[in-house]
Every structure is written in structure tokens, then in C-alpha cells.
N, C-alpha and C positions, 0 to 999 in steps of 0.2 A: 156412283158413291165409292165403288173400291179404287179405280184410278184418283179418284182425290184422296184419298186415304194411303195409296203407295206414296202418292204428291208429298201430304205431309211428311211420312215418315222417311221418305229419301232425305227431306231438305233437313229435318232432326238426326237423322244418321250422320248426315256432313257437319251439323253443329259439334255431336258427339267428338267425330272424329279429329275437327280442331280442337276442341279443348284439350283433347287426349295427345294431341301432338305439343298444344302450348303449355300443358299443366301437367297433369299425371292420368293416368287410367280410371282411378278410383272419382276423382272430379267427374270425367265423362259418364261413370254410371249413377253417381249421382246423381246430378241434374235433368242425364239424357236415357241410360238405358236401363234404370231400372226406377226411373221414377213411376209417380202412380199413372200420369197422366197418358207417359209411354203404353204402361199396359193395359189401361183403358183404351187406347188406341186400335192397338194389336188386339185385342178382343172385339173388340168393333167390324177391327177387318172381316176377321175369321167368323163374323155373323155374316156380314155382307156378302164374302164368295160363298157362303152357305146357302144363304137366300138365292145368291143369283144362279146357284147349280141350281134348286131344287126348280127354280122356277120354268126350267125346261123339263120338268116332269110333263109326259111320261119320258123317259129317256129312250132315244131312239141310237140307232148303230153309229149313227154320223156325230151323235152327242158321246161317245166315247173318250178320245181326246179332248175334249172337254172339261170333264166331269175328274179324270183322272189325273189332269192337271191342277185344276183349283182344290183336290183333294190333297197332292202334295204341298199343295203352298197351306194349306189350314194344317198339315200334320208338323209339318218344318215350325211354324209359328208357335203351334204349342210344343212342341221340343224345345225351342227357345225359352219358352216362359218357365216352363219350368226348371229349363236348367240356371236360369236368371235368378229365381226366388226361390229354390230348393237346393240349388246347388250348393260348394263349400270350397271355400278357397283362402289359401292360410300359408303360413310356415310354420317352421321346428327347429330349432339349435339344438343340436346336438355334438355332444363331445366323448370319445371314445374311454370307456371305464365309467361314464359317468349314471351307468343305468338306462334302464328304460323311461320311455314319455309315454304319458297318456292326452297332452293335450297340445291342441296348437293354435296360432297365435293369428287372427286375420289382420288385418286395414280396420274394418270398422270399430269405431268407437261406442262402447256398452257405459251405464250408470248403474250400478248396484247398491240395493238397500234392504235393513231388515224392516218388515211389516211390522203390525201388531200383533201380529200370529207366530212371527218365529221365524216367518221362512223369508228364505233371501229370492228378491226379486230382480228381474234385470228388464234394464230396458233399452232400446237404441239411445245412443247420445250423440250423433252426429255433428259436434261443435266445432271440429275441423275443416269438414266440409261445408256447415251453413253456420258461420258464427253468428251468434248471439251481437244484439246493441242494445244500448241502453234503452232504446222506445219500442224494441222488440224482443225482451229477454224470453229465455227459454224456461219453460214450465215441466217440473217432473212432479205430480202429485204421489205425495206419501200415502193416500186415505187406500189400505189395502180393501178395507172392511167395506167401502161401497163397488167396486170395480162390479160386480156382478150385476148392480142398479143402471138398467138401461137410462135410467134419470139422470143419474151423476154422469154419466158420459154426454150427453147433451149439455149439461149444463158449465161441464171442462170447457169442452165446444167454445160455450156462448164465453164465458171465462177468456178462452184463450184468444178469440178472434175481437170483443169487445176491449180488451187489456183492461179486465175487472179486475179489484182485488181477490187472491184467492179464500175460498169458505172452507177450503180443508187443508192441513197440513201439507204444506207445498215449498218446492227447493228452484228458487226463484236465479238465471247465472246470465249477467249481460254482459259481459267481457271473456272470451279467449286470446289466447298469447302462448308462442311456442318460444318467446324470450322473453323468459322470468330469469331473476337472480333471487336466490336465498340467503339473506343477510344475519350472519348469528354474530352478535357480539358478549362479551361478557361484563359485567359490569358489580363493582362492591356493593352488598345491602345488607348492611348491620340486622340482626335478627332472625335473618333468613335461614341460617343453620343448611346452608344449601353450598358446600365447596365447589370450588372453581377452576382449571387453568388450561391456559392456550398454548399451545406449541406451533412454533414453525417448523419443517422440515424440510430442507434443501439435500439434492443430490447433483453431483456434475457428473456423475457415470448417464444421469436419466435426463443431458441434456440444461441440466441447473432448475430441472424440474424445483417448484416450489409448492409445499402443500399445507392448510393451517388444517391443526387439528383442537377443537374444542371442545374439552370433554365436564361436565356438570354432574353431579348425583343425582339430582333429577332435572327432567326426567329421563328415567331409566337409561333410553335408547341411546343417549347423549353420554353413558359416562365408559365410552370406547372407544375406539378408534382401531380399524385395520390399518396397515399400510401397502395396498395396495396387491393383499392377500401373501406380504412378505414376514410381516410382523404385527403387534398390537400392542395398542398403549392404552391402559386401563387407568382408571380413577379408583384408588381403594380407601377405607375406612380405619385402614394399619399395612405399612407394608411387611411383607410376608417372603423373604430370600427365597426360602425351598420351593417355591412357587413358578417354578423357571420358564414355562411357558405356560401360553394363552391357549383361545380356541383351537384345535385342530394341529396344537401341537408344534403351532410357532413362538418365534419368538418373544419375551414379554416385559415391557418396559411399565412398570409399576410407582404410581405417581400417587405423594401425598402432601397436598397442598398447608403451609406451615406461617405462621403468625408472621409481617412484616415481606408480605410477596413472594417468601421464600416457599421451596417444596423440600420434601425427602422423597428419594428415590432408588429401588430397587432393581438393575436390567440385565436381562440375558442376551447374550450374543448370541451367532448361527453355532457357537460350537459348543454352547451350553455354558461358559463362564458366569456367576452373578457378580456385579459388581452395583456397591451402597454409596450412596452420597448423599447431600443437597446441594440446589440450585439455587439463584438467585436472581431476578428479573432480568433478562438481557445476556445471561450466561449458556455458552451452548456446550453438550453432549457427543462426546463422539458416540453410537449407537450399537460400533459392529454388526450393523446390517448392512453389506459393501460399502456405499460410502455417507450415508445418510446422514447426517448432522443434525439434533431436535436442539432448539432455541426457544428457552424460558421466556415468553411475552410478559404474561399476567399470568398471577394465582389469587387465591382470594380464599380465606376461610369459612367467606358467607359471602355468596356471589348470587348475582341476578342473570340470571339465561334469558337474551330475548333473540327471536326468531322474527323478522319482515320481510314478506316477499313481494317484490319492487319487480316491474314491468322496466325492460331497457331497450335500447335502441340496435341491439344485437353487438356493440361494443365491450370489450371487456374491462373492469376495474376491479383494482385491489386495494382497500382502505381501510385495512384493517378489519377485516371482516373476510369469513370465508364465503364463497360463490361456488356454483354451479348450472350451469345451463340446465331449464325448470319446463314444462309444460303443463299448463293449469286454466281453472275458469275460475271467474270473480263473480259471487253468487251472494247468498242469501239464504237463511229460512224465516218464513212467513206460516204462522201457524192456523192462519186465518180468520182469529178471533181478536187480531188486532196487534198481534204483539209479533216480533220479528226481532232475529237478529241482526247484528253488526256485519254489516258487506266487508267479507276476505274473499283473498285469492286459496282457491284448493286445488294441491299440485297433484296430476296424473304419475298413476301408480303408487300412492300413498293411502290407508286409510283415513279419509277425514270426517271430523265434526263438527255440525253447529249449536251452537247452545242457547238457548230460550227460558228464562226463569227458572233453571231446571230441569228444561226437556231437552234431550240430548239426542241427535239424529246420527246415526253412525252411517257413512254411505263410501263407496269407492269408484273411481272413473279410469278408465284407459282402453286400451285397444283389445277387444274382446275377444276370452277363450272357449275354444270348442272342444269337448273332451272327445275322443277317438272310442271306438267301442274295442279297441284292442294298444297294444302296445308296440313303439318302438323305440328300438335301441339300434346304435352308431357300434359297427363291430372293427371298421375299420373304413381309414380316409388315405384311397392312394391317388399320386398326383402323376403318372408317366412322364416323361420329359422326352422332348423332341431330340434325338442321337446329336451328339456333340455337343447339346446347351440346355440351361435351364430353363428354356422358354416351355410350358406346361403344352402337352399334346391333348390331354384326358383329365378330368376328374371322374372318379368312382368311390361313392360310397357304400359300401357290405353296409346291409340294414337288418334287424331281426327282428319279424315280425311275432306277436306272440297274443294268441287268443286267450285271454283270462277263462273263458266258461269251459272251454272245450280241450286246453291245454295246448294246441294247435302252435309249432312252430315252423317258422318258415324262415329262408333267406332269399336274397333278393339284391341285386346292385343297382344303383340308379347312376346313369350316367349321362356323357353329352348325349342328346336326342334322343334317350333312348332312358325311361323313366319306368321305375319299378313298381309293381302293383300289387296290392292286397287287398282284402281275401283274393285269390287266384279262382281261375274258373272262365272259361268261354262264357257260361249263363249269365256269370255278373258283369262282367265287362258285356255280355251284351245289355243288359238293361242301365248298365252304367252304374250299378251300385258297389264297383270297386273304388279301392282310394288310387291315388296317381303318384307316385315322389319322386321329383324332378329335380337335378341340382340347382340351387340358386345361385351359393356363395359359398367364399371361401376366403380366410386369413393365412396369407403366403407366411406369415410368423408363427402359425400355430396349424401345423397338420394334424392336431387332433379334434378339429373344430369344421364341423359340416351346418351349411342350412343349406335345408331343403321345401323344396315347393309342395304344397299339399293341391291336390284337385279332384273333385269328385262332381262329374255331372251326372244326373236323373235322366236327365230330356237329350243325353248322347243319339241314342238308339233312335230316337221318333228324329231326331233331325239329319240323321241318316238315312234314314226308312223315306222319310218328305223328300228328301233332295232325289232320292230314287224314284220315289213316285213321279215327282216333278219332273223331269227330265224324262220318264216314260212315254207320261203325259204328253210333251211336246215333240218328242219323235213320232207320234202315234196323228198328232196333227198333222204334220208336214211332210211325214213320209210314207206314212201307211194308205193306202189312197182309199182301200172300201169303205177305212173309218174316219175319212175326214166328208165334210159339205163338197156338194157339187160345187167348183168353180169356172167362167168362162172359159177358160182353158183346157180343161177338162174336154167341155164339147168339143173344141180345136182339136184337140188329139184326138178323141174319137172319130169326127167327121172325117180326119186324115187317114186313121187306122182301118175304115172301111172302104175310102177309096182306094188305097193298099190293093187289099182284100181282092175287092171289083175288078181292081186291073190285071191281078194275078190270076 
């Protein structure tokens, strides 16, 4: 039974390892190394060399190498399993001045939502790795209030595998797509009391970069615009000259949309100048922000905001509308009693909602965070350079570590092959309950910008301690001769080693 059992899992080890050469890593554990079926496997194993040690009970001397082998291979396995499903593995951006982190960022994809109780729930959402189809969409039940009910989970079960309609408030998604475009345009609606206006902004210092910016009074979020953390362009209710910057103390271009397309407008340059005008459709702005030029599109004194997010071919267009490359699932809520909303697309890394006669489901999707039980912070990002060129020899990032409860601070670099650890300690590096920080990456444009590798495995130690045993094990068959079985050979040397004897 355990040779067909190694059988299987070699032949799933070689699937693993193509995918992981033809896709990415996160695919292969997927499908292959940390699915259920994988670890029902491996637990299977680790009965079976169990069984088959015990069954030479009593254990005799020559069952030594034995016993001491199959005990490495079931220690190694579950140091595996556990460092498979306990373990943690992530990254961190970090940028120097910019503070401490407390959390970091993995591969897997989480769905977050509030219950009827208050508290936020999270759950796997793996839609990148197993997309969703239309005759097989994905089910996230809302019902907090029965989860406890061994009933209602059988009955998810029967739900999920049957493709019933769902009986409890349920977030129904049969499409993912990592090429969305988000289409806002603006459009005149008499009554609205809702202003309006679009700018273009071109630079040829950034390349002839071009950028549409659409800003509306509602909502809210819309009536802004950074430029690209140089400047800001606001929608206001009156303009206001003494007003000379924006957020954070840039510059600030102040826009007030005026009867027959026209705006009135207030802006400040990088040296602080205001300067007052109006615009007119089609009239462009020198900006004094190096060389940026804003072009009046539309204004509107009662405008309509509409927002579509359109699924494309990975192709780019501009049609009067601004775009951005989008990652989202095309869902649903289904409240169970019969009533459901209107299937949209909801974009990763945004809070969204769906709306039902008035019930309103607030939830968020993206790549899921793990808060750290301590803090760090980027104290500094050096790059060495190989003598005569700028070809990079080294990266090193000084990292500070810092214990919230204990006050505990520590420094630490992490660098090529050689990764910095926290808490410190022989004890916890030996049971593996320290963290790991490996350099990952770097932007040759900005050396104040480090990501780093996060890793933390549980099941280090037991598959170090297995691999030891293992290998004990197996020299203790093959070489230690009191503690292996008699073999014909054996008698050969002996019968040789007392004619020896005899003759001498």
C-alpha cells in the first residue's frame, strides 16, 4: 500500500512541477501541493508506514533500521504538512521615512464581509486560481447567524453541488477577468444640480504622456483628481484664490464649472503664484507644473456621472473616456427568498455593493492581508555597485524591527542569500516560529523603495529532524551490520572468515 502511495505522489509531484515551470508556483500549490486530496494522500501515507512498522512488533535488533527509517519518513511528512497549511508567505513594500508596517500582502485571494452581528468575516476567494463559469459560479454565503448549524453546512453542500437556488442570503460571481476597463463619461442632465467637468492633461517632458481627469460633485470620491502625486485638481462650490494648495500641500488647480460650457478657475504653480481666469470648451491651461498643459473637454452645470466596466481583449482604447487596467468578478446577490440583483462586474481592491429592494451588502475582494504580531520599518535601501560600473553587486535593506507589547527593538539587514530574521533566538528559529525577510525587489528609479519576502515555516525543524532521522535510518541498514537482517552473504563472509581463522 505505501509503494503505491509513494507511486501516486511522485507521478502528482512531476504534475506539480510542470505546472510550476509552465504557470507560476501559486498554480502548482493549488491544484497539486496543497490541495485537499494531496493531504489526504500524505496522511494516508503516514498511517500506512505506521501500520507497517507496528506490524513487526515485537521489535527485534535487526528491526532497528527499520523502524528508524519509516519514522523519518512520517516525521519529514508532517513537517511538511504543516509548514504547507500553517505556514506564511507574503510580502512588504516598504519605503524609507515612510513608517512602520504591520501587515503583509500574500498571493492568495480573501472576500470580505460585514455579518449581521457587526463583525467582518473573511473567507478564501480563490477566483484567480479556479475561475468561476457561468454553469459553475462561485458561492459565498452571507447567513453569519447559521454557520454554527451543522444543518446549514450540509445543506450549503447539497446547494452547492446540486446548483440549487440559494435559501440564505448568498453572493452568487461567474466571471473573472484581469482585463477590465473602467469607462466614466460625463454627460448633461437638466435637474440634476450635480456639476461637472473633464480635463485632459498632456505632458512631452512625461514622454506626451496623456491623462483624462473627471471630476463630479457626487460622488464624493470623484470631485478630485491628483496628478500623479504632483499636483491636484479639485471641483469646488466657489472658487477661493487664498486657497493655494491641495492635499499634502501641492499644488492646486481649482475648477468651477459656469453656464454655456464654460468654467472659472483659480491655480497655483510649484512657486506658489495664483492665477484667475475662465475656460472655454476646447481651451487649454498652461498649469506650471513643469510642463503639463489641462484642456477644457466638457463642463456642465448639472451633469450625469456614469461609470461601466467593460471586459476587453487586453487591447488599449481611448474614446473619450478615461480607462485603466481593472481586476474584478462578475457576480450577483441573491437573497434567497427570491429576489436578486442586477449582475455587475466588482473591481479588486475597491469596496463594493450590491443592492436588493433596499438591502444593501457591503463586501471587498483582493489579495489577502496578514497582520504581523510586531512591526517593520525600511531604515535604509543601499545598492553597492560593482568598481568601475553601475552594474548593482548587492542589495541591502536595514529593517527595524519593533515589538509593540514588549517595546523590543531590533535591527537587522536582509540581503542577497542571506535574509534577516525576527524575533531572533536559536529557540525560535529552531521550532521555526521566526519571521524570514528576503530581498525580492527593487526600482533602479527610486532607492527609497524596497519589497521584501516574508516566510515563516512551523514544520522547519520536524523536517529537518525527518530528513535526519531518515538518513540514520538508512545507514544503519546498509552499514551497521549487527542491526541489519542476516543476508546470504553475510554467511559467505563468515564461512570465509573462519576458514581464515582455521588456516592460521
Amino acid at each position: 500500500m505505501a509503494m503505491w502511495l509513494f507511486l501516486v505522489i511522485i507521478v502528482a509531484s512531476a504534475v506539480g512541477t510542470i505546472y510550476e515551470s509552465r504557470f507560476d508556483a501559486q498554480i502548482a500549490r493549488h491544484y497539486v501541493y496543497q490541495a485537499p486530496w494531496f493531504t489526504a494522500w500524505l496522511i494516508l501515507l503516514c498511517v500506512t508506514l505506521a501500520c507497517a512498522t507496528f506490524t513487526r512488533l515485537p521489535w527485534k535488533k535487526k528491526h532497528t533500521g527499520f523502524v528508524i527509517t519509516h519514522l523519518g519518513i512520517i516525521v519529514l511528512l508532517i513537517g511538511g504538512m504543516i509548514g504547507r497549511h500553517f505556514g506564511i508567505e507574503g510580502s512588504i513594500t516598504l519605503r524609507v521615512g515612510e513608517g512602520p508596517q504591520r501587515h503583509m500582502v500574500t498571493q492568495q485571494m480573501a472576500l470580505n464581509f460585514w455579518g449581521d452581528d457587526g463583525d467582518l468575516y473573511l473567507v478564501d476567494f480563490p477566483v484567480n486560481l479556479n475561475p468561476p463559469s457561468e454553469h459553475r459560479p462561485h458561492r459565498v454565503s452571507l447567513d453569519t447567524s447559521s454557520r454554527p448549524n451543522v444543518a446549514a453546512v450540509f445543506q450549503r453542500a447539497y446547494t452547492n453541488i446540486f446548483r440549487q437556488p440559494p435559501r440564505e442570503p448568498t453572493l452568487l460571481f461567474d466571471r473573472f477577468s484581469d482585463q477590465l476597463r473602467e469607462e466614466i463619461s460625463l454627460e448633461p442632465d437638466p435637474g440634476s444640480d450635480n456639476p461637472g467637468a473633464r480635463f485632459t492633461l498632456r505632458s512631452s517632458m512625461m514622454g506626451g504622456e496623456e491623462l483624462d481627469a473627471i471630476l463630479v460633485e457626487r460622488p464624493a470620491n470623484r470631485s478630485f483628481e491628483s496628478l500623479e502625486g504632483l499636483a491636484q485638481i479639485s471641483l469646488v462650490d466657489a472658487i477661493r484664490p487664498s486657497e493655494e494648495t491641495g492635499e499634502d500641500g501641492m499644488p492646486l488647480l481649482q475648477v468651477l464649472p459656469l453656464e454655456d460650457g464654460r468654467v472659472a478657475y483659480a491655480i497655483s504653480d510649484s512657486r506658489g503664484q495664483v492665477r484667475e481666469g475662465e475656460l472655454e470648451a476646447g481651451e487649454s491651461l498652461e498649469t506650471g507644473w513643469a510642463d503639463w498643459v489641462a484642456t477644457l473637454e466638457q463642463a456642465y452645470p448639472e451633469a450625469e456621472y456614469r461609470r461601466e466596466i467593460v471586459e476587453t481583449n487586453g487591447t488599449s482604447e481611448i474614446g473619450g473616456v478615461s480607462e485603466r487596467g481593472l481586476t474584478g468578478v462578475r457576480g450577483w446577490l441573491d437573497l434567497g427568498d427570491g429576489r436578486r440583483s442586477e449582475r455587475q462586474w466588482f473591481i479588486a481592491g475597491d469596496t463594493e455593493s450590491a443592492h436588493v429592494d433596499g438591502e444593501v451588502v457591503r463586501f471587498g475582494f483582493g489579495n489577502r492581508r496578514v497582520p504581523l504580531p510586531f512591526t517593520v520599518e525600511l531604515e535604509a535601501f543601499d545598492v553597492p555597485r560593482d568598481p568601475g560600473t553601475e552594474n548593482p553587486a548587492a542589495f541591502v535593506s536595514t529593517l527595524i524591527f519593533r515589538d509593540p507589547e514588549t517595546g523590543e527593538e531590533i535591527r537587522d539587514t536582509a540581503g542577497m542569500n542571506h535574509p534577516a530574521m525576527y524575533p531572533q533566538g536559536f529557540h525560535r528559529l529552531l521550532t521555526g516560529l521566526t519571521y524570514k525577510f528576503s530581498q525580492a525587489h527593487w526600482e533602479p528609479d527610486d532607492l527609497d523603495l524596497s519589497v521584501v519576502q516574508v516566510l515563516r515555516d512551523p514544520g522547519w525543524s520536524l523536517k529537518w529532524i525527518g530528513s535526519l532521522i531518515l538518513i540514520s535510518g538508512i545507514f544503519i541498514i546498509f552499514y551497521v551490520r549487527p542491526y541489519r537482517s542476516r543476508r546470504p552473504e553475510d554467511a559467505l563472509d563468515d564461512a570465509l572468515k573462519n576458514r581464515k581463522n582455521t588456516t592460521s
